[in-house]
C-alpha positions as CSV (number, residue, x, y, z in Angstrom):
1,X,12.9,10.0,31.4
2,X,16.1,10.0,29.1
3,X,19.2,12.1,29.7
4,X,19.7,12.0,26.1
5,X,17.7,10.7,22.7
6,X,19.9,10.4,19.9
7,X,18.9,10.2,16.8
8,X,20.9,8.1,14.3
9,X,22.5,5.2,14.3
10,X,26.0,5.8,12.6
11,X,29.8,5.8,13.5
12,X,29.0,9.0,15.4
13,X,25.7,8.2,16.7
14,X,27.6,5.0,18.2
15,X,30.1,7.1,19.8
16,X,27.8,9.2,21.4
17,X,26.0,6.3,22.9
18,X,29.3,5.5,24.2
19,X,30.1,8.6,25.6
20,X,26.7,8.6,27.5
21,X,27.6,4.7,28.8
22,X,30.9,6.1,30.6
23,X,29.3,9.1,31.6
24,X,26.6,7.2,33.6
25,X,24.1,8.6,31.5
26,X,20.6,7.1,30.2
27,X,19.9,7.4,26.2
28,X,18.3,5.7,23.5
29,X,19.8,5.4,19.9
30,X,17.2,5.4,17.0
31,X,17.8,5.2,13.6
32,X,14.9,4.8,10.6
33,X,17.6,2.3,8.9
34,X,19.9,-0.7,9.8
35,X,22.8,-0.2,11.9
36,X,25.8,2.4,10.3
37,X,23.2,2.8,7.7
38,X,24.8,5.1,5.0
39,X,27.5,2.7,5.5
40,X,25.2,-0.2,4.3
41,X,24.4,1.5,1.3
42,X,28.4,2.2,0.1
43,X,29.0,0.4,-3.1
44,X,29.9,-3.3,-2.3
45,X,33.6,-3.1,-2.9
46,X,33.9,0.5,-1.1
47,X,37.5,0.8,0.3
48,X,37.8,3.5,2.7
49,X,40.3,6.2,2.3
50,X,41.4,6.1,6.1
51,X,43.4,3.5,7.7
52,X,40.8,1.4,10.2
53,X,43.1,2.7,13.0
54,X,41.7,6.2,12.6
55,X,37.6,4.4,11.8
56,X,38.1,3.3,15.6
57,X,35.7,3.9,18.3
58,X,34.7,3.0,21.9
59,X,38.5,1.5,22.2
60,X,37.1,-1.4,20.1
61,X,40.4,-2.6,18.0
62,X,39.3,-2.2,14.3
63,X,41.7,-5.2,12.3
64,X,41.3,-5.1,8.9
65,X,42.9,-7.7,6.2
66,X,44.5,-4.8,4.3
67,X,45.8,-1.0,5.5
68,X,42.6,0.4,4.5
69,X,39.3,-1.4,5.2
70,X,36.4,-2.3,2.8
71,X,33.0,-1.9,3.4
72,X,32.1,-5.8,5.0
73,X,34.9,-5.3,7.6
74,X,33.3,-2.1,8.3
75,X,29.9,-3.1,8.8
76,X,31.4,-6.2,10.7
77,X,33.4,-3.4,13.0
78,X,30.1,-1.4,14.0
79,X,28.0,-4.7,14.5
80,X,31.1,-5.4,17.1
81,X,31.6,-2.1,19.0
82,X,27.4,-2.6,19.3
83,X,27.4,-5.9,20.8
84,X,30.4,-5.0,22.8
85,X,29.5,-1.8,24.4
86,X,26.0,-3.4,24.2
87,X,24.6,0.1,23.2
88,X,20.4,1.2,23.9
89,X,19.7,1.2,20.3
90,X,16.4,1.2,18.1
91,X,16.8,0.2,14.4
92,X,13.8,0.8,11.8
93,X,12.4,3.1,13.9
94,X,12.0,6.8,12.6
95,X,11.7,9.9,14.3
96,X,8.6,11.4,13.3
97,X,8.1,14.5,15.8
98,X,9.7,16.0,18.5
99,X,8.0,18.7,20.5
100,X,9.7,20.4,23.8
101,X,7.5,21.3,26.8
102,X,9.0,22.4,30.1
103,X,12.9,21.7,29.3
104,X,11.4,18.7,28.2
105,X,12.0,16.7,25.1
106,X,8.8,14.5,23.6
107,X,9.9,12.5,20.7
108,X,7.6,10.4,19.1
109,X,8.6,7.8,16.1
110,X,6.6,5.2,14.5
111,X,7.0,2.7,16.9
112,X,6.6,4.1,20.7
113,X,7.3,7.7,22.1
114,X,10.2,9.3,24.5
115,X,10.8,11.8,27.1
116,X,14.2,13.2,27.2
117,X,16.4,16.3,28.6
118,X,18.7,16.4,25.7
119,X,18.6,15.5,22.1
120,X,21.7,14.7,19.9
121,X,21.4,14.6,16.4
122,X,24.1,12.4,14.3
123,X,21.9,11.8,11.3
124,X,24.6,12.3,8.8
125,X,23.5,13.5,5.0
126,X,23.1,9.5,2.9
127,X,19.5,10.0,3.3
128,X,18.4,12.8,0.9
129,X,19.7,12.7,-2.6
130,X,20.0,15.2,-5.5
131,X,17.6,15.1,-7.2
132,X,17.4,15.7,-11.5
133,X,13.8,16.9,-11.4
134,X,12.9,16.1,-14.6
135,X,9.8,13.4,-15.9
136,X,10.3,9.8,-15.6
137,X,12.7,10.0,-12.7
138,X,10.0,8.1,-10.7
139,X,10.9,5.2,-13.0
140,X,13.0,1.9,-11.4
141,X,15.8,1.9,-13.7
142,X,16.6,5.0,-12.1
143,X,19.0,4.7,-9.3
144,X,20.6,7.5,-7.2
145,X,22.6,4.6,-5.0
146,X,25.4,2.5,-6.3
147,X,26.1,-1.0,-5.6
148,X,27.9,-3.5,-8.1
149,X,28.4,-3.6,-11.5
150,X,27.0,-7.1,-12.6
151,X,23.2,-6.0,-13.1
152,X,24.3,-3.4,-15.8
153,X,26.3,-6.0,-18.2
154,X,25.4,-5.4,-21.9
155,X,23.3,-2.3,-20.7
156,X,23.7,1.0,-22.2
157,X,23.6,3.5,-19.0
158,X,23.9,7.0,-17.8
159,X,25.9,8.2,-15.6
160,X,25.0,11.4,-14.1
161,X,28.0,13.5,-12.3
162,X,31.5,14.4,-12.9
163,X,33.1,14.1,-9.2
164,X,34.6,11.0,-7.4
165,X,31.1,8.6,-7.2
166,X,30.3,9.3,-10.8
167,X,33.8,8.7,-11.9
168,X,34.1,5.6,-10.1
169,X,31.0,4.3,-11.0
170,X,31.5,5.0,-14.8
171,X,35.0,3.7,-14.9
172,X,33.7,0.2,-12.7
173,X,30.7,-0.5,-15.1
174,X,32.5,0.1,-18.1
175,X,34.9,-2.8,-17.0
176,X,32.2,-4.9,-15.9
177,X,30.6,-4.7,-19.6
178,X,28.0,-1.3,-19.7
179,X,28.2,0.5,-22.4
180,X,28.5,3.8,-20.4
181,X,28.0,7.8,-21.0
182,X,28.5,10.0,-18.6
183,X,26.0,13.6,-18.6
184,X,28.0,16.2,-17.0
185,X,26.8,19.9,-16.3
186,X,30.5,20.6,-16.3
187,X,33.0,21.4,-19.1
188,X,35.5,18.9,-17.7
189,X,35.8,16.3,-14.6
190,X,36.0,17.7,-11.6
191,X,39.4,18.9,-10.7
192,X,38.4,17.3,-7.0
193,X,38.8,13.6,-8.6
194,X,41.3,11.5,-6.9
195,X,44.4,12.2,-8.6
196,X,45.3,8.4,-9.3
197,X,41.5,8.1,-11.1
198,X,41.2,11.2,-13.1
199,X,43.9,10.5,-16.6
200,X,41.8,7.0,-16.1
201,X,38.7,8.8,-16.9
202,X,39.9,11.2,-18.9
203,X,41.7,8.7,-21.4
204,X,38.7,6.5,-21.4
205,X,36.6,9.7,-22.9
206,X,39.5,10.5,-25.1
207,X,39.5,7.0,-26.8
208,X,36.2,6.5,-26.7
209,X,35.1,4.2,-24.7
210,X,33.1,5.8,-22.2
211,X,31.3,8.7,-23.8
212,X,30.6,11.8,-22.2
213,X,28.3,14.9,-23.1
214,X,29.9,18.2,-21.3
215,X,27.4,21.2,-20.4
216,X,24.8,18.8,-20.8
217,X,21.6,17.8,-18.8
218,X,18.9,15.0,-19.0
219,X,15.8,16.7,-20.5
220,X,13.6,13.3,-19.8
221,X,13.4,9.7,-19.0
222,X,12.1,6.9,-20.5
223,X,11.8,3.2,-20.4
224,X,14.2,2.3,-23.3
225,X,16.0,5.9,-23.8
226,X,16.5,9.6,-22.5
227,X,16.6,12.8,-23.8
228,X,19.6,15.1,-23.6
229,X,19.9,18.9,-23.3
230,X,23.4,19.6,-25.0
231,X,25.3,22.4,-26.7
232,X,24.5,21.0,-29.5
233,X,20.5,20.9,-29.3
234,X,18.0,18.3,-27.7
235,X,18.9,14.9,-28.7
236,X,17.9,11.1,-27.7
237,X,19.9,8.3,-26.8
238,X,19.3,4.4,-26.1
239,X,18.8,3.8,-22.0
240,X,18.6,1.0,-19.6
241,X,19.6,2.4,-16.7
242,X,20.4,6.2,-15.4
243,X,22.9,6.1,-12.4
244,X,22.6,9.6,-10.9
245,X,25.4,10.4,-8.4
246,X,24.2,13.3,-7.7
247,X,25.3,13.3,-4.3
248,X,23.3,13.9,-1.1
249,X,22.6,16.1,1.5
250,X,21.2,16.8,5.0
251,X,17.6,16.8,6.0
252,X,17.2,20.7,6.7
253,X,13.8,20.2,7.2
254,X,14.2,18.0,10.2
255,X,16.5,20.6,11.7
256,X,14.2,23.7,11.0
257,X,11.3,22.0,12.6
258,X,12.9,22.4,15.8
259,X,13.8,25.5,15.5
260,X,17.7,24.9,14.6
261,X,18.8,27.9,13.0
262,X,20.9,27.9,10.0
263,X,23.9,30.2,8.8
264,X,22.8,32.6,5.5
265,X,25.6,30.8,3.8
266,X,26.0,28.8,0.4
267,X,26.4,25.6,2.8
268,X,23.6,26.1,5.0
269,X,25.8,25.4,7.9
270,X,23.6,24.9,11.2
271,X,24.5,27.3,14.1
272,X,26.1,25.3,16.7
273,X,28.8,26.5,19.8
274,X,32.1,24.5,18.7
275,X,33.2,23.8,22.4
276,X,30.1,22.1,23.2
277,X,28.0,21.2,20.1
278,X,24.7,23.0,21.5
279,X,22.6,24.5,18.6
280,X,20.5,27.3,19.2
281,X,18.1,25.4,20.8
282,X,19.3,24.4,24.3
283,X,20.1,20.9,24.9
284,X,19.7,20.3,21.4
285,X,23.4,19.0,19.8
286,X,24.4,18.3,16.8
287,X,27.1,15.4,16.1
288,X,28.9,14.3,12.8
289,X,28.7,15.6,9.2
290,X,25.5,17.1,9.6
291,X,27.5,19.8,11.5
292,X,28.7,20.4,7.9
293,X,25.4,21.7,6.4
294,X,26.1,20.9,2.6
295,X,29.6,21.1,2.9
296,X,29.5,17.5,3.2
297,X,33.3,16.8,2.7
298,X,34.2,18.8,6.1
299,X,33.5,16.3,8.6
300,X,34.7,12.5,8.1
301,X,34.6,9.6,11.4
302,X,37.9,10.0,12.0
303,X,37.7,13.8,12.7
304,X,34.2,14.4,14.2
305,X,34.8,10.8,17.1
306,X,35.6,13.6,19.7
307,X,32.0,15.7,19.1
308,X,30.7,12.7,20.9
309,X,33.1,13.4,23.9
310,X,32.2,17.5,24.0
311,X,28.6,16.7,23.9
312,X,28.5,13.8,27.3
313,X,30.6,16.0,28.9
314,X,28.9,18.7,28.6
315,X,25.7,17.0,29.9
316,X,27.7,15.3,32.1
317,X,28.0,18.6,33.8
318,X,25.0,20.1,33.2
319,X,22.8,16.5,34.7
320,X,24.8,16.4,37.5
């Protein structure tokens, strides 16, 4: 018997594995990916915005080679604060049910099954993409994740989205030798690109070099081209590659399942108590962005460390 499952293997499900070490109490981590997961699947040469100082966790020093750290130190950071804090954790192993008998928690993955009193849930929102809904996006060239540019040299490519990830990815592939156009539902870029990117992208469009189709939509995919919806009337372009950064968003269907209520709002925000982080559901907690619902740009590491700390203590208190 568990004093906590957590489920979820990022910054935030790290930290609460922490919390539970200092708090005495027993737990398992499990997450269906690798370690810091959604982290592993940043774009190669991902800088973070934050300083490593405020990426910090566990009182693990985080030094990076420059003020802000890039994705390989960060990886290497979370591989450390693991091995040093030596945290109960359970990598490719996915939740598959969790039933609740008796105050009792009874989670079973695809590996082995688990009794617990409380379960935390830090699963973050990486998992779930947009997606375009529209025939051939089954196809490979398809991608809704972002690496590097190299593979997409001398390729002619989509880029779906107008906010910060499309923008990036457009402007890095261009330089790295696509032949890029960018599919935007919008009439513009999004005013929410970082401010030092946006006349970058903008200028590009203007001189031609990247082309871009406003208040447009992919109609359908194919192997060597797509169709576009635009204001001007269905039209078909040469394709390699669509690179839909569409963005992401939580796995609602995970929460409902347990009965986790969510607010009637545009964001789908789940009902939590802010002191403690109990949903609904008692001894069920919810940790990180996923406290967010689909406003996915609320909750960052560097502001949502301390949910670890209000959940432990809580239990703490309530185990004793």
């Amino acid at each position: 018997m568990l004093d906590a499952f957590i489920v979820g293997a990022g910054p935030i499900g790290l930290a609460c594995g922490i919390e539970a070490e200092r708090k005495g109490l027993s737990y398992i981590i499990a997450d269906k990916g690798c370690l810091v997961n959604s982290l592993y699947n940043y774009p190669y040469n991902m800088t973070f915005f934050s300083t490593s100082d405020r990426l910090e966790i566990g009182d693990v020093p985080f030094v990076s080679h420059g003020n802000k750290p890039n994705r390989s130190e960060s990886l290497e950071y979370y591989r450390r604060v693991a091995s040093s804090w030596k945290l109960n954790i359970r990598l490719y192993e996915k939740v598959l049910n969790v039933e609740k008998e008796a105050g009792v928690f009874s989670i079973k993955t695809d590996r082995s099954k688990y009794k617990a009193r409380a379960l935390v849930i830090a699963t973050g929102f990486y998992d779930l993409p947009y997606l375009l809904h529209v025939p051939g996006e089954e196809l490979s060239k398809v991608k809704h994740y972002y690496d590097e540019p190299h593979p997409y040299f001398d390729q002619n490519i989509v880029v779906v989205g107008a906010a910060n990830s499309g923008v990036d990815v457009a402007l890095e592939t261009y330089r790295k030798g696509a032949h890029v156009t960018m599919v935007l539902r919008e009439s513009e870029i999004s005013p929410r690109v970082k401010y030092w990117v946006k006349p970058d992208i903008e200028n590009r469009i203007k001189e031609g070099s990247i082309k871009a189709y406003f208040r447009s939509s992919i109609a359908e995919i194919r192997k060597r081209e797509i169709d576009l919806e635009t204001p001007e009337g269905l039209m078909t372009i040469p394709n390699d590659y669509v690179l839909a950064m569409t963005g992401y968003q939580p796995d609602f269907g995970f929460l409902k399942s347990m009965g986790i209520e969510l607010n009637k709002n545009a964001i789908k925000s789940p009902v939590y108590d802010l002191d403690t982080h109990e949903t609904n559901q008692e001894n069920i907690y919810l940790a990180g962005v996923i406290c967010g619902g689909l406003q996915t740009n609320k909750w960052f590491i560097e502001n949502s460390r301390d949910h670890a700390v209000k959940i432990f203590e809580t239990l703490k208190k309530r185990f004793n």
